[in-house]
C-alpha positions in Angstrom: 94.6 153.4 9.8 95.2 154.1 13.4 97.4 157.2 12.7 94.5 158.6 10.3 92.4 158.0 13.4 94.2 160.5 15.6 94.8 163.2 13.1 91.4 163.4 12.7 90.3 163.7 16.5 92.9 166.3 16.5 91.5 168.0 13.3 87.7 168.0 14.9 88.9 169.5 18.0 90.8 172.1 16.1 87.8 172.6 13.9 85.2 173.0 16.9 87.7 175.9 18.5 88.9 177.7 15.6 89.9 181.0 17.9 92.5 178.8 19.9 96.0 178.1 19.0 97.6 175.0 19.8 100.8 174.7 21.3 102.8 172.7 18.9 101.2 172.3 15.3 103.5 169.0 15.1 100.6 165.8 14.2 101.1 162.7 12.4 98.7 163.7 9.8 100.7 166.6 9.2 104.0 164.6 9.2 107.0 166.8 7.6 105.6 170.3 9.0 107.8 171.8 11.8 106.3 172.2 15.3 105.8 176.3 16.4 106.4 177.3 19.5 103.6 178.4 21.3 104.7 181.3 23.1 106.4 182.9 20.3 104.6 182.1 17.3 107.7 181.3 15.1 108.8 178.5 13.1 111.3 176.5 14.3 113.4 173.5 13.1 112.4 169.9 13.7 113.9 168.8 17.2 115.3 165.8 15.1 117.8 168.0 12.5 119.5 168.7 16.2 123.0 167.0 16.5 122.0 166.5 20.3 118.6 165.1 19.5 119.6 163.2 16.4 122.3 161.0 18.1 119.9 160.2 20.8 117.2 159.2 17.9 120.2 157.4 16.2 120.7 155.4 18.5 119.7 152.0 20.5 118.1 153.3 23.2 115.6 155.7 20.8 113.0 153.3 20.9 112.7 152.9 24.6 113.5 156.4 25.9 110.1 157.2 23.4 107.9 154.9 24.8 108.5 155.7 28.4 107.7 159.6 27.4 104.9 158.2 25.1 103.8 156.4 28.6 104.4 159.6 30.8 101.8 161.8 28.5 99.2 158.5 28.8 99.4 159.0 32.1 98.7 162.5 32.1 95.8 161.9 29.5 94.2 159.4 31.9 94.6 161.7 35.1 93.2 164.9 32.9 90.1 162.6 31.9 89.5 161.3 35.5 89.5 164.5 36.2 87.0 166.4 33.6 84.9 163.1 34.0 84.6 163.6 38.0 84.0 167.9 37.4 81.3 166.8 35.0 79.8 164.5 37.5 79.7 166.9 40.2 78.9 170.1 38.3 75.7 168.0 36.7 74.6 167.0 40.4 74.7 170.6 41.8 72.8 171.6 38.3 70.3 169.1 38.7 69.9 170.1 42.2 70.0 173.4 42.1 67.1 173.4 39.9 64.9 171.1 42.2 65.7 172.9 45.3 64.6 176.6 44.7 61.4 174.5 43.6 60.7 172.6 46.8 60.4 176.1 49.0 57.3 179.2 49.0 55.5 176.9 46.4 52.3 179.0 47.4 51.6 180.5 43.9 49.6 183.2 46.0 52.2 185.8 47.2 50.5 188.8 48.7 53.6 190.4 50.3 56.3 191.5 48.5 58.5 189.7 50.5 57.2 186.8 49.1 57.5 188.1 45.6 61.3 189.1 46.2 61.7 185.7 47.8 60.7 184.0 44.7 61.7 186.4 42.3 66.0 185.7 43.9 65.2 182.1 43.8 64.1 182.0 40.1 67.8 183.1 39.8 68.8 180.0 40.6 66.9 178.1 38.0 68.6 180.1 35.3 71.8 179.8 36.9 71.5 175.9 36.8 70.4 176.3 33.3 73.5 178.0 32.6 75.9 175.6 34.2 74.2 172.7 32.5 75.8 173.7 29.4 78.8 174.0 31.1 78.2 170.3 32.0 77.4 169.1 28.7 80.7 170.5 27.9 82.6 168.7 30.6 81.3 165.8 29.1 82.2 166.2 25.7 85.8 166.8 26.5 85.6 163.9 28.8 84.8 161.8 26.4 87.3 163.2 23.4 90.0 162.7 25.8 89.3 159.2 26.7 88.8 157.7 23.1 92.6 159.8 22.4 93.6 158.1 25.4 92.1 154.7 24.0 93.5 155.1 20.4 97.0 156.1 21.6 97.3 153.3 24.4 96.4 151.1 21.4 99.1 152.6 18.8 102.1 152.4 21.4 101.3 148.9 22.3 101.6 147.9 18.2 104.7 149.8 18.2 106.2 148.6 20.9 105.5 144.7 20.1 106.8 145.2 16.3 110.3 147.1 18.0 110.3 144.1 20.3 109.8 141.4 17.6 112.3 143.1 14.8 115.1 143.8 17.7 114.5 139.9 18.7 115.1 139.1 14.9 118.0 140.7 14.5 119.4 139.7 18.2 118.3 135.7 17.1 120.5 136.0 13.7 123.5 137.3 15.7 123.0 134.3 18.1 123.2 131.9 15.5 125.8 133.6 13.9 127.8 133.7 16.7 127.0 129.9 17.1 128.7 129.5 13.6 131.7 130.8 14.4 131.9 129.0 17.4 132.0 125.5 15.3 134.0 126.6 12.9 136.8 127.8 15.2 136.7 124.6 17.0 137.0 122.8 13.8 140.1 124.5 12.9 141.8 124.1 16.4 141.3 120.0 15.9 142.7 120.4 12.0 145.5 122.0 13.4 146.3 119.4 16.4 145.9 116.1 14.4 148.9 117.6 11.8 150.9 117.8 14.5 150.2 114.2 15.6 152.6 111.2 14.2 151.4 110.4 10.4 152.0 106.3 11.2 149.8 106.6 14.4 145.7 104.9 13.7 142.9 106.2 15.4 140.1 103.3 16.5 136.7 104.1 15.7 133.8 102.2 15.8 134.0 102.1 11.8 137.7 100.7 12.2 141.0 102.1 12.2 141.5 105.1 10.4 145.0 106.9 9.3 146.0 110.2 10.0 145.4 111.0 6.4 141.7 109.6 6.6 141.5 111.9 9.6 142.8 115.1 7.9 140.5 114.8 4.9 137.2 113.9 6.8 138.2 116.6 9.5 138.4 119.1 6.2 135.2 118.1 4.9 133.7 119.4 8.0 135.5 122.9 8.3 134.4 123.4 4.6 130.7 122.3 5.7 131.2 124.7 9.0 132.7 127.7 7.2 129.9 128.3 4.7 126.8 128.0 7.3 128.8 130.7 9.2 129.6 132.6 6.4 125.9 132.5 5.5 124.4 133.2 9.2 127.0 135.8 9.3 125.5 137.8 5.9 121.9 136.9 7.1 122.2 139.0 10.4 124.3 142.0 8.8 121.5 142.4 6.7 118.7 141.9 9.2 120.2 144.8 11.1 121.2 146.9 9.1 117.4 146.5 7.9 116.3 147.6 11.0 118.6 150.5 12.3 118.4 152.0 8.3 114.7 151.3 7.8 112.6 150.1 10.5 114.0 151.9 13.8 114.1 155.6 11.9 110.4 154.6 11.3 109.2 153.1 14.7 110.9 156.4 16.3 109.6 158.9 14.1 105.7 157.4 14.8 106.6 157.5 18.5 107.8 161.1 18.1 104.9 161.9 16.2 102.4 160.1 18.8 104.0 162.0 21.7 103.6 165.8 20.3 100.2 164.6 18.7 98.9 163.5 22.1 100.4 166.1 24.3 98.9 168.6 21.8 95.6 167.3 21.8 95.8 168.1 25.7 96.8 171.4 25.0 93.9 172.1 23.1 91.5 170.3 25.7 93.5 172.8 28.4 92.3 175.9 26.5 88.8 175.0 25.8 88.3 174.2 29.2 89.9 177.6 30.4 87.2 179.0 27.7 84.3 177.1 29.0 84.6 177.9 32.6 85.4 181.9 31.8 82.0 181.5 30.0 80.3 180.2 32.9 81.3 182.5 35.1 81.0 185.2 32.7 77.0 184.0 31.8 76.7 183.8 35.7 77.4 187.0 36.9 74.9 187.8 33.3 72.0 185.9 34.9 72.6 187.7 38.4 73.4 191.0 37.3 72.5 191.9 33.4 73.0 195.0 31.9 69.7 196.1 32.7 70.2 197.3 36.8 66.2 196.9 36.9 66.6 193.1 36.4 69.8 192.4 38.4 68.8 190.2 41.6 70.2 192.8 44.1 67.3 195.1 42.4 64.4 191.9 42.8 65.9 191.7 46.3 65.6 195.7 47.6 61.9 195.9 45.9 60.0 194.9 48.7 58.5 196.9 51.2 57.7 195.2 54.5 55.7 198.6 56.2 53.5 198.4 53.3 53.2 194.5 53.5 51.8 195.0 57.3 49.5 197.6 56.5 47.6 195.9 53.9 47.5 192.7 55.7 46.5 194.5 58.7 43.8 196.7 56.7 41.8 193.4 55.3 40.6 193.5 59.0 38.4 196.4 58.2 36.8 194.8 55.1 34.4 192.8 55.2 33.0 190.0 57.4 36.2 190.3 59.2 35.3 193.5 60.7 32.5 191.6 62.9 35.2 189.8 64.8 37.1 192.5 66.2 35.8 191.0 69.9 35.5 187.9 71.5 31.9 187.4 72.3 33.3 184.3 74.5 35.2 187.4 76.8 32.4 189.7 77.2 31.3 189.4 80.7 27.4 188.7 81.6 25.6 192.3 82.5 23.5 191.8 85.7 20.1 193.1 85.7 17.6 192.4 88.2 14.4 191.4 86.8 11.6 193.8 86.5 8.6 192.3 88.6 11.5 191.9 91.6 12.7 195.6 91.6 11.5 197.7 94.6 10.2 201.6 94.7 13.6 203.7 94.3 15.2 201.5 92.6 15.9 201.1 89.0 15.8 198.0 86.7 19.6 197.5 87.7 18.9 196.6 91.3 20.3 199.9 92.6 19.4 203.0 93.9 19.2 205.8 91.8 21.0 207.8 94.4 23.7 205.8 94.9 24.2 204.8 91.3 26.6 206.5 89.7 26.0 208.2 86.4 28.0 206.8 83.3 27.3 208.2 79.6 29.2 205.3 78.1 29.5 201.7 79.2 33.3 200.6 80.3 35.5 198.9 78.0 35.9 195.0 78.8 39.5 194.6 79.1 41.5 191.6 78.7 44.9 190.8 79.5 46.6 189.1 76.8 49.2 187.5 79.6 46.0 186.1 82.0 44.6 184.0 78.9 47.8 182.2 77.7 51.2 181.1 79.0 54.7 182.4 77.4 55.6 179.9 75.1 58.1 177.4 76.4 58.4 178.9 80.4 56.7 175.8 82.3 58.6 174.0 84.7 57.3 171.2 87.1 60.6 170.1 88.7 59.8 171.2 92.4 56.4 172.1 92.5 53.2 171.1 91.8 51.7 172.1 88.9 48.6 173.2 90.6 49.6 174.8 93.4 48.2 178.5 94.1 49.9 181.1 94.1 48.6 182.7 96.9 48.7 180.9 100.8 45.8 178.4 101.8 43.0 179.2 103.9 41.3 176.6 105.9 38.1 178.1 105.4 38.3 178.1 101.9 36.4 174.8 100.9 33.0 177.3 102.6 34.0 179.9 100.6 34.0 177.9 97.1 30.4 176.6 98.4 29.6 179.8 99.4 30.4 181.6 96.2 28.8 178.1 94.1 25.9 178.9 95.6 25.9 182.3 94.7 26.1 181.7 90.9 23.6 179.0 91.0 21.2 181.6 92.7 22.3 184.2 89.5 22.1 181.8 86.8 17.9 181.2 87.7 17.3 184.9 88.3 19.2 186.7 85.7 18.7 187.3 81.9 22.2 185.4 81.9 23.3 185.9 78.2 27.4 185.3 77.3 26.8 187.7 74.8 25.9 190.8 77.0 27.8 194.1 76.1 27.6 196.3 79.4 29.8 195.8 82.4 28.6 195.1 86.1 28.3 198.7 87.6 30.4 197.5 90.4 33.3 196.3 87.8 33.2 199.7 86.2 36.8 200.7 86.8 38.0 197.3 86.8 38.2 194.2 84.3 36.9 191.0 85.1 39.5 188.5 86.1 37.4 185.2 86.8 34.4 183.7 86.5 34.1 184.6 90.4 34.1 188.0 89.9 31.0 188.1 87.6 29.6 185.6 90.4 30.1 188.4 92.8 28.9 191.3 91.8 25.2 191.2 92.5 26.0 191.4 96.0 27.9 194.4 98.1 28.1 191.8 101.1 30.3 189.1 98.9 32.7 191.9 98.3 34.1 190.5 101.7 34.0 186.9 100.4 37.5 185.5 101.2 39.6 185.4 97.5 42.0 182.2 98.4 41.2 179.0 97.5 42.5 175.4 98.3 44.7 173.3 95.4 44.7 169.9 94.7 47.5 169.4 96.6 45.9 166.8 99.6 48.1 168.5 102.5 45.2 168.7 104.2 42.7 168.4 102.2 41.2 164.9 100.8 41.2 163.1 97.8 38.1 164.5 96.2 39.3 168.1 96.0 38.0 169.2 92.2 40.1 170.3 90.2 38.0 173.3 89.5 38.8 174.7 93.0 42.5 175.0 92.0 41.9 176.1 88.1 39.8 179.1 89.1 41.9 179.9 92.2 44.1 182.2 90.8 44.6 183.2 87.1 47.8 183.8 86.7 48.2 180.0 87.9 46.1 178.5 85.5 44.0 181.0 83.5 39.9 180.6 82.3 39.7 178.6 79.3 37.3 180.5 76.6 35.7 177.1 75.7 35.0 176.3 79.6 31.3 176.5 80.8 30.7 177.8 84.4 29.5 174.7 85.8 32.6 171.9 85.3 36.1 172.5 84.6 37.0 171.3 82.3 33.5 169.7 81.3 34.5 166.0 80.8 32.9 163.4 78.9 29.6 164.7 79.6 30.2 167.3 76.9 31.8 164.8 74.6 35.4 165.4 75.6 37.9 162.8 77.1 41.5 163.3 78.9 42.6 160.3 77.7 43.0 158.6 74.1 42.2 162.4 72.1 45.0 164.0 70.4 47.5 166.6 72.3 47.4 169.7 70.1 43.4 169.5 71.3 43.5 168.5 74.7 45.8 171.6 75.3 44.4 174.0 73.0 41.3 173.0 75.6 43.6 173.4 78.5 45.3 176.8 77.4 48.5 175.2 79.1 51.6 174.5 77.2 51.6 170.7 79.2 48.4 168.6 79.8 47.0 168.9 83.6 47.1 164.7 84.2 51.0 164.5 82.9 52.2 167.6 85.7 49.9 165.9 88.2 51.5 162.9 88.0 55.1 164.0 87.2 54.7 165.8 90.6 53.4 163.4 92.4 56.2 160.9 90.9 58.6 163.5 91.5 57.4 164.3 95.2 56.9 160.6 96.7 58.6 158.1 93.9 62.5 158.9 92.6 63.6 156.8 95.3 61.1 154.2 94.8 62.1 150.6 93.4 60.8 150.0 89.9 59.4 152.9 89.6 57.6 152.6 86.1 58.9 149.2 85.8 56.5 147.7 88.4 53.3 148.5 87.4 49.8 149.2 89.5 46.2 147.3 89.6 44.7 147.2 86.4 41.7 147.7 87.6 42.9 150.5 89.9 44.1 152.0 86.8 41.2 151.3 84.9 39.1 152.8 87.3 41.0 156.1 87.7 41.1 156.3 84.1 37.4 156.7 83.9 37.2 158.7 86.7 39.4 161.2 84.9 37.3 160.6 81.7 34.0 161.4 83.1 35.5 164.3 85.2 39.0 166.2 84.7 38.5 167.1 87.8 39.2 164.0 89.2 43.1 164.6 88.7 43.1 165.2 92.0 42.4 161.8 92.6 45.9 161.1 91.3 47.3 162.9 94.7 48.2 160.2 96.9 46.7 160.5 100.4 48.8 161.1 104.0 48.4 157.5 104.8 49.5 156.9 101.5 51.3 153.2 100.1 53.8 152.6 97.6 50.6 151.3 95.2 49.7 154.5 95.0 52.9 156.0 93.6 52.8 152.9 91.3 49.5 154.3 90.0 50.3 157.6 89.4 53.3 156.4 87.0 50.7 153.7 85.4 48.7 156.6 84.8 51.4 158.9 83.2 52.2 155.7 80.8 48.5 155.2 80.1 48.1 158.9 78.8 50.8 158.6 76.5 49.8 155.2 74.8 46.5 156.1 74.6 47.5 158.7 71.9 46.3 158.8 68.5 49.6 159.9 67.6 53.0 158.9 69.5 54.7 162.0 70.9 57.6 161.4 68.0 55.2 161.2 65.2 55.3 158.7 62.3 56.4 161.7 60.1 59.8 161.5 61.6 60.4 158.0 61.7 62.9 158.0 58.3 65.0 161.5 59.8 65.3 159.5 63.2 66.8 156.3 61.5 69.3 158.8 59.6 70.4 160.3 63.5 70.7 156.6 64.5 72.8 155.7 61.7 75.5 158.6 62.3 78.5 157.2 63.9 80.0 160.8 65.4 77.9 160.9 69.0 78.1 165.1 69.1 76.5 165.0 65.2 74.0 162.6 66.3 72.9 164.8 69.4 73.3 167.3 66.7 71.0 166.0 64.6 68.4 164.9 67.2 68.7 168.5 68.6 67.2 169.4 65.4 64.2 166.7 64.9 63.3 168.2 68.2 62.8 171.8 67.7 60.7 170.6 64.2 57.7 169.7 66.9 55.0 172.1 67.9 54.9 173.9 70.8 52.7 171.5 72.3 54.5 168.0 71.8 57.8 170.3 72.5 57.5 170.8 76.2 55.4 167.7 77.0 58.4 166.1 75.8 60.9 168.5 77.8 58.9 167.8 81.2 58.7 164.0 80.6 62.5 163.6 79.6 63.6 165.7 82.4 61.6 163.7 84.2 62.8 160.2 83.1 66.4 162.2 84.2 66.0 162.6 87.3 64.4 159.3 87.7 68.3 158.3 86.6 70.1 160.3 88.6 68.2 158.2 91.2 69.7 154.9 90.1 71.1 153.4 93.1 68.1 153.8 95.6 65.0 152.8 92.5 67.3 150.5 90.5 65.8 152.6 87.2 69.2 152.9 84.8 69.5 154.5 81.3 68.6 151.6 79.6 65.7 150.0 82.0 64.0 153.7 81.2 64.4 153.7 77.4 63.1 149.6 77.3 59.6 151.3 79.1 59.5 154.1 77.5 61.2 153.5 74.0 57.8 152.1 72.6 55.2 154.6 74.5 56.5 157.5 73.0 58.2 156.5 70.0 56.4 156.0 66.9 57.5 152.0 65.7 59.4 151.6 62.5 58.0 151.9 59.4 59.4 148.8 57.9 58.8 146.5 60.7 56.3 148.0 63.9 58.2 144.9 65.8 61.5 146.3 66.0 61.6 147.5 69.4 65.9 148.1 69.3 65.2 151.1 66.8 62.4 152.7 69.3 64.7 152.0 72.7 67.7 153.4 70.8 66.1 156.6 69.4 64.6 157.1 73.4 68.3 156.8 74.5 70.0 159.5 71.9 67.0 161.6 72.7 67.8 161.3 76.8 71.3 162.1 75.8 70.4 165.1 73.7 67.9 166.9 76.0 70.1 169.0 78.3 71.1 170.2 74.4 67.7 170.6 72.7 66.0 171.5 75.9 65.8 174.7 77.6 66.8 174.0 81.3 64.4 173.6 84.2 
């Protein structure tokens, strides 16, 4: 039953590739038909007519030399099936994933570009390239599990083979033993017939039966060689005939089953060989189909030269002009105010402008309001507060300049109650004709030729020698290129506090600095300067915190009034409390966040970086978390963390290590774990990889 078994495994493979030829034809179903040669095609005579080959088959050791090369092509079997099983394996993984991925990317079904078409047009190839490979797969599988039920069904036929070799060879070897036991007896037998004639006839021999002659002796010894002679006579017929049983019947047989076995197994993986040759030519052969068919127009290198990226612009670009869209060519927020005296105060000579009609120049048109794009927003990802203050003007102090910011408030209050005053005006000042507005001060300004004079440099918050209630409106409208106008900001409070319904504190950082225009919030570079200026050196610095109620109250101060920053400034009598407060504060600010500074939404990607062993692939991989957060959270980060360095690099003098720094900081700025928020090791460890990582993932100070 077990040879039928095979020959029809090896029938259905041979039936399911009928354009292959197998390498030797030689089966067990097919017993009697001489094996071909597979590179010639011609029949040849059965390896076992050979004189060579037939004393080797003749002989004792055919049985074993058979089943160790029966063995040898098991082993091949089982190496060929581990092999196609683990192909299949991975080959059905990068199917299956090949489809999924092209899925996950440009899932907007609304393309307008046709960049966006091309893009998902060359990704669509890789669907029907994963389509074709999982045939391929299904293939693999097959084959894999063909070979491993031959491999089954053969292991099983060599072992009931060998064990019925083994028991008839220990059959015939047991009969021979006994045989040869025979003999043994009956050749000592003879040896004591032959010494008691030669002993004296009148001489008794004692027994325990009594005394018995030499005659008595002769005839009982006889007895017993005629009893010994047949049993040897018989064991020796009975083993003859077993073995010569076995080597004319039974070992011809056993050999020619293990011969069979061997060229039906080895040509079973002959056949297996060639259909997988034939699969994968297929597979590349449908692959390079898919990608590039007969018709060029569908190839992928066609879908991928299709698009046109001028044309893509222009008709983004041109929905501009249709529409409500057209209305918002200009910022109504950046039109200056138009100054026009009011009628009932205008004196003979003058027009409704205020001016002489003399002196006023005569313009058809009204100049252009121009803006420049770099006074209204800092490069991304250029702000540095390592040695300087973060509001410090660009141009030199002037003592007199706390007059002149009175001088030039009183101004615009005096404007704002006699002027029409709309934001929305459309006309430039006559005196600003051939020159943009700048500031708010320059709007302020032009109503009068004497302010023209009006000293331009302002103090900053930097309490050198000013006080501790310098606003911080003094040092944002200073100078623009320092800290430009905000286009939400009124004229009155910078920035307007919670009076309008907007906090410092506890609102989320992609608003606050959208508010700010600056690429890092005012109170974090206020204190990291201050921090930086009076506290590296200081013991405990962030460990040892300040008054709660100092920092409560500052808090609110802040709250009610941005401009109160400047309160953060320590004064020139100042005491180590107050450094201590200006790092409370920094902590406060970031734990007050909605949203830690490494969001939730990276919480699973930073327990993968924590998990890699290799320390370059785990700055590696924090390197890259990083640059995944906005602009915003980006360099807030960079100044803190180069911050939090040089606080290290201070070590000896504030006692403030590696690991003191991520233990404080770890849970302000890390988001807690989402399977347990107490697990503070897996915030202070992510703090320390990022520390470690941000001379990599940072741009240098």
């Amino acid at each position: 039953m077990s040879e039928t078994r095979v020959s029809t495994s090896s029938e259905r493979t041979m039936e399911e590739n009928p354009g292959t030829k197998p390498e030797n034809n030689g089966s067990v179903a097919a017993a009697g038909q001489p094996p071909v040669e597979g590179n010639h095609g011609s029949a040849a005579e059965d390896i076992s007519l050979r004189p060579e080959i037939a004393r080797v088959l003749n002989s004792d050791v055919a049985i074993n030399a058979l089943l160790s090369r029966l063995k040898q092509s098991l082993l091949t079997c089982e190496e060929l099936t581990k092999f196609v099983r683990k192909k299949s394996f991975l080959e059905d993984v990068h199917a299956q994933e090949l489809g999924k991925t092209y899925k996950n990317f440009f899932q907007d079904s609304t393309a307008t570009s046709s960049l966006q078409r091309s893009i998902h047009a060359v990704l669509d190839f890789d669907g029907k390239l994963a389509q074709v490979k999982q045939s391929y797969v299904k293939a693999l599988q097959k084959m894999s599990d063909e070979l491993g039920a031959l491999l089954l069904t053969i292991t099983k036929m060599r072992k009931s083979l060998k064990d019925t070799s083994r028991r008839l060879e220990k059959e015939v070897a047991d009969a021979i033993h006994m045989a040869e036991k025979a003999k043994n007896r009956y050749h000592s037998l003879c040896q004591d017939w032959e010494k008691l004639r030669m002993t004296d006839p009148t001489k008794t021999k004692l027994t325990l039966r009594g005394s018995k002659t030499t005659r008595e002796q002769e005839e009982d010894l006889q007895r017993k060689i005629d009893s010994a002679d047949l049993d040897f006579k018989q064991k020796v017929d009975h083993s003859t005939s077993l073995r010569n049983t076995f080597l004319s019947k039974e070992r011809p047989k056993i050999v020619s089953e293990l011969k069979d076995l061997i060229l039906e197994l080895d040509t079973a993986m002959a056949i297996q060989l060639q259909k997988y040759t034939i699969w994968t030519e297929t597979l590349i052969l449908n692959s390079g189909v898919t990608v590039t068919p007969f018709d060029p127009s569908k190839s992928m290198k066609s879908v991928a030269v299709s698009m046109s990226n001028r044309l893509d612009l222009y008709n983004f670009l041109n929905k501009y002009n249709q529409g409500s869209r057209s209305n918002n060519f200009v910022n109504k927020n950046l039109i200056p105010v138009e100054y026009k005296q009011h009628p009932s105060m205008a004196k003979p000579g003058q027009n409704r402008s205020g001016y002489s009609k003399i002196s006023q120049p005569s313009y058809n048109q009204p100049s252009t309001f121009s803006v420049n794009p770099a006074m209204n927003s800092l490069p991304k990802r250029m702000v540095s507060t390592q040695h300087e203050s973060p509001f410090d003007s660009v141009s030199s102090p002037n003592p007199n300049s706390s007059s002149s910011i009175h001088k030039a408030n009183s101004i615009n209050s005096s404007n704002q109650n006699t002027s029409n005053g709309g934001r929305g005006g459309s006309a430039s000042p006559v005196s600003s004709l051939k020159k943009p507005v700048s500031s708010m001060l320059d709007v302020v300004n032009t109503n009068d030729d004497k302010t023209t004079q009006m000293e331009k440099d302002f103090s900053t918050l930097d309490p050198g020698n000013a006080t501790r209630s310098t606003s911080l409106t003094t040092s944002m409208i200073t100078t623009a290129s320092e800290r430009p106008v905000s286009h939400i900001q009124s004229s009155v409070t910078l920035p307007p506090g919670i009076n309008k319904n907007f906090k410092t504190f506890g609102v989320p950082l992609e608003k606050l600095l959208d508010y700010e225009q600056e690429m890092v919030p005012a109170v974090v570079r206020q204190c990291i300067y201050v921090v930086d200026k009076h506290g590296l050196n200081l013991e405990g610095i962030y460990r040892k915190s300040a008054n709660v109620l100092d920092v409560s109250r500052l808090k609110e101060e802040i709250d009610k009034d941005p401009s109160n920053i400047s309160m953060i400034v320590p004064p020139n009598n100042y005491t180590e409390s107050d450094i201590y407060l200006a790092g409370s504060i920094l902590k406060t600010f970031f734990s007050n966040l909605p949203e830690s500074l490494l969001p939730p939404s990276l919480t699973s990607e930073i327990k993968t970086c924590l998990s890699i062993q290799d320390p370059v692939t785990k700055k590696n991989y924090m390197h890259g978390l990083i640059y995944k957060l906005p602009d915003g959270q980006y360099w807030t980060l960079r100044s803190l963390i180069f911050h939090l360095m040089r606080i290290i690099e201070h070590e000896p003098s504030n006692r403030m290590n590696l690991k003191s720094v991520c233990i404080i900081w770890g849970p302000t700025i890390v988001s807690p774990s989402d399977t347990d928020i107490n697990d503070v090791n897996y915030q202070i460890q992510a703090m320390e990889v990022l520390i470690n990582a941000a001379s990599q993932a940072f741009e240098p100070e």
